[in-house]
C-alpha positions as CSV (number, residue, x, y, z in Angstrom):
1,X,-28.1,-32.9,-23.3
2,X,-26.0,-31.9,-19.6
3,X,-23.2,-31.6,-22.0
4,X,-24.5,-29.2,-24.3
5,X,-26.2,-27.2,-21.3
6,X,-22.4,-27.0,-20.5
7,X,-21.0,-25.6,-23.1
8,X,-23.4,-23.5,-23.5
9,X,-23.2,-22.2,-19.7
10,X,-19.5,-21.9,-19.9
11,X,-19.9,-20.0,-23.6
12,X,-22.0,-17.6,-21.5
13,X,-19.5,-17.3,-18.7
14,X,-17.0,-15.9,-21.7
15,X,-19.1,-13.4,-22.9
16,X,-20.2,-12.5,-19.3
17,X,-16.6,-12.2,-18.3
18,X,-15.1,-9.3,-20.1
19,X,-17.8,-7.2,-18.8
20,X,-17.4,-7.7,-15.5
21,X,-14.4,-7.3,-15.9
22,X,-14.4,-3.2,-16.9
23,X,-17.3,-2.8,-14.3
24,X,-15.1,-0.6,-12.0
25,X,-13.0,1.1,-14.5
26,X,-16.3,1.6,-15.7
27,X,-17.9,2.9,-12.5
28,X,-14.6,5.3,-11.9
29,X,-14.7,6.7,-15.5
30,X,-18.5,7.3,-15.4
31,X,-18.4,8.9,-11.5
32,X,-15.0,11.4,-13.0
33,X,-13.3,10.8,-9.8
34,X,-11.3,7.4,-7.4
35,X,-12.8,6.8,-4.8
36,X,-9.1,5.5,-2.9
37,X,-9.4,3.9,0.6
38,X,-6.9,5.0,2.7
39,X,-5.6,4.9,6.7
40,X,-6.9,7.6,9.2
41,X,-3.4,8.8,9.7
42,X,-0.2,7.1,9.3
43,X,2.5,9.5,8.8
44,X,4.8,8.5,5.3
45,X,1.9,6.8,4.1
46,X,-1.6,8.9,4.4
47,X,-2.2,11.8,6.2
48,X,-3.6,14.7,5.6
49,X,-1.6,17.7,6.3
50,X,-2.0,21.2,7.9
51,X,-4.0,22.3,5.7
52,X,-6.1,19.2,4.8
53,X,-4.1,17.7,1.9
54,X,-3.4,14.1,1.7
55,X,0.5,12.8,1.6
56,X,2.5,9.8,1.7
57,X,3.3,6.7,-0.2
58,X,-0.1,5.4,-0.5
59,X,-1.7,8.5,-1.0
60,X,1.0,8.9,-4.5
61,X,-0.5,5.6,-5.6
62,X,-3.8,6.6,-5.2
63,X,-2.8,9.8,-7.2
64,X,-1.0,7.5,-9.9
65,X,-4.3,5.8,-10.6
66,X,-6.3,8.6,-10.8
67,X,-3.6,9.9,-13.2
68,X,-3.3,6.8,-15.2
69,X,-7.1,6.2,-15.2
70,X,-8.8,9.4,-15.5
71,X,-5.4,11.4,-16.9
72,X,-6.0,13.7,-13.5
73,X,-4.4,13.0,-10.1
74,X,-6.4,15.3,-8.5
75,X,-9.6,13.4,-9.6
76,X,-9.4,11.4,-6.9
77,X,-11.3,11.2,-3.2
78,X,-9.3,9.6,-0.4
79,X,-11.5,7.5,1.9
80,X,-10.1,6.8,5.6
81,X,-10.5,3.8,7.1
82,X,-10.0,1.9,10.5
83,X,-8.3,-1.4,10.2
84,X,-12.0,-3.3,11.0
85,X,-14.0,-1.4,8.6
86,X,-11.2,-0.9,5.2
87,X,-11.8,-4.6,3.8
88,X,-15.7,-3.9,4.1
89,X,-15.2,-0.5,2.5
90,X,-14.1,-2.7,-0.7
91,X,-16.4,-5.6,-0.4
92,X,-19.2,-3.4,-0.2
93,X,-18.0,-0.9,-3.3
94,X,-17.8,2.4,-0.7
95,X,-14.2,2.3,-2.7
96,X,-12.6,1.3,-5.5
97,X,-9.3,0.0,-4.3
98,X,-7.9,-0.3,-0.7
99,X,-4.3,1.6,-0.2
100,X,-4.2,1.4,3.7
101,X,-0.6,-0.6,5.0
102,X,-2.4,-3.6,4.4
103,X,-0.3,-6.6,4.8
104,X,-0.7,-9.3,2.6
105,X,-2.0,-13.3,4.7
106,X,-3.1,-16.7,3.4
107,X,-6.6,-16.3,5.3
108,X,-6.7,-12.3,3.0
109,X,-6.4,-14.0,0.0
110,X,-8.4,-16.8,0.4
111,X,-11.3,-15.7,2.5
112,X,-12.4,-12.3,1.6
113,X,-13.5,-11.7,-1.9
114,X,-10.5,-9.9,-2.5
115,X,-7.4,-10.1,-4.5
116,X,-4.4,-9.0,-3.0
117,X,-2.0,-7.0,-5.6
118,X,1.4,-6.6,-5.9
119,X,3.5,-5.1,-2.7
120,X,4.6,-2.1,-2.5
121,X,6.1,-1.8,0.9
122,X,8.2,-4.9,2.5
123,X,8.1,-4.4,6.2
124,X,8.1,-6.3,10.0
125,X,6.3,-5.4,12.8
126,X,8.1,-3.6,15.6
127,X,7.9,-2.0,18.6
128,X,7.8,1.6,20.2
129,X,9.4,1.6,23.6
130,X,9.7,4.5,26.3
131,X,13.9,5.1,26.3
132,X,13.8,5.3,30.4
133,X,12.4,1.6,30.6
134,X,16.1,0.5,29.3
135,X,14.4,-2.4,27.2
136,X,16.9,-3.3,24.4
137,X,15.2,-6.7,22.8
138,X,11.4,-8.0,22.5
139,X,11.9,-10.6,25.2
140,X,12.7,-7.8,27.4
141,X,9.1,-6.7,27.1
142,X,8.3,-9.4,29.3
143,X,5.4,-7.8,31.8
144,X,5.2,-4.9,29.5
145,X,1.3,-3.5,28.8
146,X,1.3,-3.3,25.1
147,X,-0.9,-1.0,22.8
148,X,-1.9,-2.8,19.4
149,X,-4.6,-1.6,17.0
150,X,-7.8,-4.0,16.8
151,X,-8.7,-6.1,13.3
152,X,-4.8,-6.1,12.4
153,X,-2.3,-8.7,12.0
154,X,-0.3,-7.4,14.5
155,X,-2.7,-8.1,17.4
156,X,-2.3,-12.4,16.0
157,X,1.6,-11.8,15.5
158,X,1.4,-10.5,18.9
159,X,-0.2,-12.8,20.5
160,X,1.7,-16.2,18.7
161,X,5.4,-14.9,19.2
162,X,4.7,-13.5,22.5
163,X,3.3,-17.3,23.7
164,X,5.9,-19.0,21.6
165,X,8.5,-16.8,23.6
166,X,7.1,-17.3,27.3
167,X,6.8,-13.7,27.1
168,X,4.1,-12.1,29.4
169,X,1.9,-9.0,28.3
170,X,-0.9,-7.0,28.4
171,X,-2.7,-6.1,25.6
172,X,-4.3,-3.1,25.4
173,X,-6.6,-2.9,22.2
174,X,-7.9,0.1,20.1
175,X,-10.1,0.5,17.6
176,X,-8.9,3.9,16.1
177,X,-4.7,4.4,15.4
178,X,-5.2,8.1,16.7
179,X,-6.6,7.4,20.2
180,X,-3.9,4.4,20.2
181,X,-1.4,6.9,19.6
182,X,-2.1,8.9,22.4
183,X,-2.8,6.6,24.9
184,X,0.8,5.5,24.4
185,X,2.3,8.5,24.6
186,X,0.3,9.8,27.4
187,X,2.2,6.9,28.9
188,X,-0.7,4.3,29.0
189,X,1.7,1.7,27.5
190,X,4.9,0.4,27.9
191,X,4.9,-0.3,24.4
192,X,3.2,0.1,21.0
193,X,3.7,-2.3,17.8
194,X,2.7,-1.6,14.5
195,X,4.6,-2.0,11.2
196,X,8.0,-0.5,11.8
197,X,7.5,2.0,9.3
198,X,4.3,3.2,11.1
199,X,6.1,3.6,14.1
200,X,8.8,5.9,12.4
201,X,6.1,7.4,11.2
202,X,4.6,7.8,14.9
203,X,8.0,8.5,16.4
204,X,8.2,11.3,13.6
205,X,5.0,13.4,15.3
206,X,5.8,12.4,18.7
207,X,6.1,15.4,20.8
208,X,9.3,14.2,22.2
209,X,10.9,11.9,19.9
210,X,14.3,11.8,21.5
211,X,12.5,10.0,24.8
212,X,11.0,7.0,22.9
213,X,13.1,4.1,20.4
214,X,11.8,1.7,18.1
215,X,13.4,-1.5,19.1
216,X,16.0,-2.9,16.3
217,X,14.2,-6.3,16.3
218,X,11.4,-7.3,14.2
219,X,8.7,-10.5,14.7
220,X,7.5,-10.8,11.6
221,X,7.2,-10.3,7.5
222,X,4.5,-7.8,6.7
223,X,4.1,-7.5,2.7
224,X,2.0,-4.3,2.2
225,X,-0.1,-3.7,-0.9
226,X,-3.4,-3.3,-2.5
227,X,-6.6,-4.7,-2.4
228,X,-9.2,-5.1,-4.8
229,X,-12.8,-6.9,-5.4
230,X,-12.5,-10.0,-6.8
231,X,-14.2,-11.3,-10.0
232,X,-13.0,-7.5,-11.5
233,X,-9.8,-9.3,-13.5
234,X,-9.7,-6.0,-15.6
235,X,-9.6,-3.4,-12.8
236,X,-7.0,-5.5,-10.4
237,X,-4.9,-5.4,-13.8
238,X,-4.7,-1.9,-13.7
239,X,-3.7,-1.6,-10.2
240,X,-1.0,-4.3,-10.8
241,X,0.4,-2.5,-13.7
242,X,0.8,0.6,-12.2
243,X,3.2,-0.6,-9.7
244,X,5.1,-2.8,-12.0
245,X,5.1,0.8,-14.8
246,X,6.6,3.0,-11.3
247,X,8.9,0.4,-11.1
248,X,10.8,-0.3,-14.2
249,X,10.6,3.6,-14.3
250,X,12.8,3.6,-11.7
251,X,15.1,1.3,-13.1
252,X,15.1,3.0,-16.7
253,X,15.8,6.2,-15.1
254,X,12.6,7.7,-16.0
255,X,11.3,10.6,-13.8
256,X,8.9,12.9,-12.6
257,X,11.2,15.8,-14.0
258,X,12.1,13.9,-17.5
259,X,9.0,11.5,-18.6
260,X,7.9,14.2,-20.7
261,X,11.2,14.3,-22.6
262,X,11.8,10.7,-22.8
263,X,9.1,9.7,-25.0
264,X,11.7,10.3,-27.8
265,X,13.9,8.4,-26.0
266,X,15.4,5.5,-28.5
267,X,15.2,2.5,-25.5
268,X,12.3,0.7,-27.3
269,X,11.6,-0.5,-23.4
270,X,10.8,3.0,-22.9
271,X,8.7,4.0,-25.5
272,X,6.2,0.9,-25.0
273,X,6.5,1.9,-21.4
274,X,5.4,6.0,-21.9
275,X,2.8,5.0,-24.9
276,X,5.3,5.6,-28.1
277,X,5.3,2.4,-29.0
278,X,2.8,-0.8,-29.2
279,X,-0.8,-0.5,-27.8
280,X,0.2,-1.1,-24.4
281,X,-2.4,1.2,-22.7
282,X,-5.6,-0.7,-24.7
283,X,-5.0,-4.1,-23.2
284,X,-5.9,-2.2,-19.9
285,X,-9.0,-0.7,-21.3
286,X,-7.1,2.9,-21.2
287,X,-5.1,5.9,-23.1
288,X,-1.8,4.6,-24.5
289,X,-0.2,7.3,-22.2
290,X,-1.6,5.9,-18.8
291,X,1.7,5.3,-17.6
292,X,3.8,8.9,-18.3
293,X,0.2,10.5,-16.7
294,X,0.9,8.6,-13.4
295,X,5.2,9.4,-13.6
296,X,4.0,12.8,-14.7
297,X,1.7,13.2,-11.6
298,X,4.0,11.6,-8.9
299,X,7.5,10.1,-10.5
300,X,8.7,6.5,-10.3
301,X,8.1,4.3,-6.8
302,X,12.4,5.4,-5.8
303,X,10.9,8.8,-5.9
304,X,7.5,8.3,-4.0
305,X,9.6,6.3,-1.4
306,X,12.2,9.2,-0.7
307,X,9.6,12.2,-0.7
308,X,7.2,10.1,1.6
309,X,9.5,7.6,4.1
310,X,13.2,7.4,2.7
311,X,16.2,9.3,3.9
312,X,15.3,13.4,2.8
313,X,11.9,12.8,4.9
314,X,11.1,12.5,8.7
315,X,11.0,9.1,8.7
316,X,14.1,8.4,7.4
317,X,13.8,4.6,6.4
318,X,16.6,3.2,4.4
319,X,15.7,1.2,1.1
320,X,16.5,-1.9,2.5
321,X,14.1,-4.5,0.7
322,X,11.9,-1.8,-0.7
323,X,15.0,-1.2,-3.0
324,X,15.2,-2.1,-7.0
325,X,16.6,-5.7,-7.4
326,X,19.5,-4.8,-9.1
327,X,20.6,-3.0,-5.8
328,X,19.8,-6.0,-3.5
329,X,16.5,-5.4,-3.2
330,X,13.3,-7.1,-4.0
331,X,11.3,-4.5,-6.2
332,X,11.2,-6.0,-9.6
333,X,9.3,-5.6,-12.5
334,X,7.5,-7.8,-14.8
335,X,9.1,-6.6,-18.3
336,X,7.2,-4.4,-20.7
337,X,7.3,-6.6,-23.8
């Protein structure tokens, strides 16, 4: 008897399963528009503009799976977050997916109800220092009053190197990245650490850049990505093989400029990646061109990174790790096939 009740229970669970597993695509499809959580205002990655228009590397994801999803990259309504509430925002279903320089933890992945996807940005936490305090190297912050944003990783990675180190500091904690920023600049802090990238970002709004640095060193690895609910297999699919489709767009050369034109292309790579060949886009519960709408709408990821953070734009952040693997770095793409 228990072990037909069994297999009967777990027969249930199977037919349960695919449902749940569309119940956000679902949700997003019904509602015409992403609802995409993003930060208040990190410069490179989200923040709106002068006239009130999102931008950055995030914000191009969030625009890719609009475009993918919903064949729109406009369809989409940016959320933004503070570091305490943006893992709530997703629990709770305020948004569909979380991309907010999130790094990716043990404790993330194993005690939130949320499933970490693939990174996007490889970075390391850093520090913004004042040029006149002559500090060259983290253990010369020793004494320093530090500013650090509350409910991040950096405020742990802080605290653990710091100790480990003998170095002495004062932390000063906010809950808001905008108030953070200018407390530090209105000289509250001797230093402020964030990712590295944020704090190009920072340094790129400062009012006087030329009197601050961002100290060489690094104390720790901080994998960005997205987040999504768990038990939604289908939906964290999706946002999974968006980044891997921006990718090995890079890497076949495929472009904002050219996607159009290459679905004639004869690479047999290409046309199951742009929706010429196989049925690609059904086993994601979407159109067979999901991946040309998203190049269409914002070009492959070696194109989001230079318009938003690489060498053209005002942060000015080499490739480094974020680069393709066949050029040393560690982007790399689960083949289409």
């Amino acid at each position: 008897m228990m072990t037909r009740w069994i297999l009967a229970a777990a027969c249930a669970l199977l037919v349960a399963l695919p449902a749940a597993a569309q119940q956000t695509l679902a949700g997003v499809k019904q509602r015409g528009a992403l609802n995409c959580g993003v930060s208040q205002g990190f410069n490179g990655f989200s923040a709106p503009d002068s006239r009130g228009e999102y931008k950055g590397l995030d914000v191009d994801y969030c625009r890719a799976l609009a475009a993918a999803v919903l064949g729109d990259p406009a369809k989409v309504r940016f959320v933004p977050l503070t570091a305490q509430a943006r893992f709530t925002a997703l629990q709770t279903g305020e948004i569909d997916v979380l991309y907010r320089n999130s790094t990716q933890t043990f404790l993330r992945d194993t005690s939130i109800g949320l499933l970490q996807g693939p990174v996007n940005f490889y970075d390391g936490q850093g520090f913004l220092v004042k040029r006149d305090l002559n500090v060259a190297k983290v253990q010369e912050l020793d004494g320093a009053t530090i500013c650090v944003a509350q409910g991040t990783t950096h405020e742990l990675n802080l605290s653990d190197v710091f100790r480990t180190r003998g170095i002495k500091f004062t932390a000063v904690v906010f809950e808001r990245i905008d108030t953070m920023y200018e407390a530090f600049f209105s000289g509250r802090c001797d230093a402020m650490t964030q990712d590295a990238s944020a704090l190009a970002g920072a340094l790129s709004a400062a009012r006087n850049p030329a009197g601050y640095l961002v100290l060489a060193e690094t104390i720790s690895k901080e994998p960005l990505g997205p987040f999504t609910r768990n038990g939604d297999a289908g939906w964290s699919r999706i946002v999974e093989w968006l980044h891997m489709a921006l990718i090995e767009a890079e890497e076949l050369g495929v472009t904002q400029a050219n996607a159009a034109d290459r679905i004639k292309d004869a690479n047999p790579t290409v046309q199951r990646l742009l929706g010429t060949a196989g049925e690609f886009g059904g086993k994601l519960g979407l159109e067979n061109g999901w991946a040309l709408a998203a190049l269409k709408a914002v070009g492959n990821y070696g194109e989001i990174f230079e318009r938003n953070v690489g060498a053209t734009s005002p942060l000015q952040l080499p490739r480094g790790l974020n680069g393709l693997w066949t050029k040393g770095g560690l982007m790399y793409a689960i083949p289409f096939r």
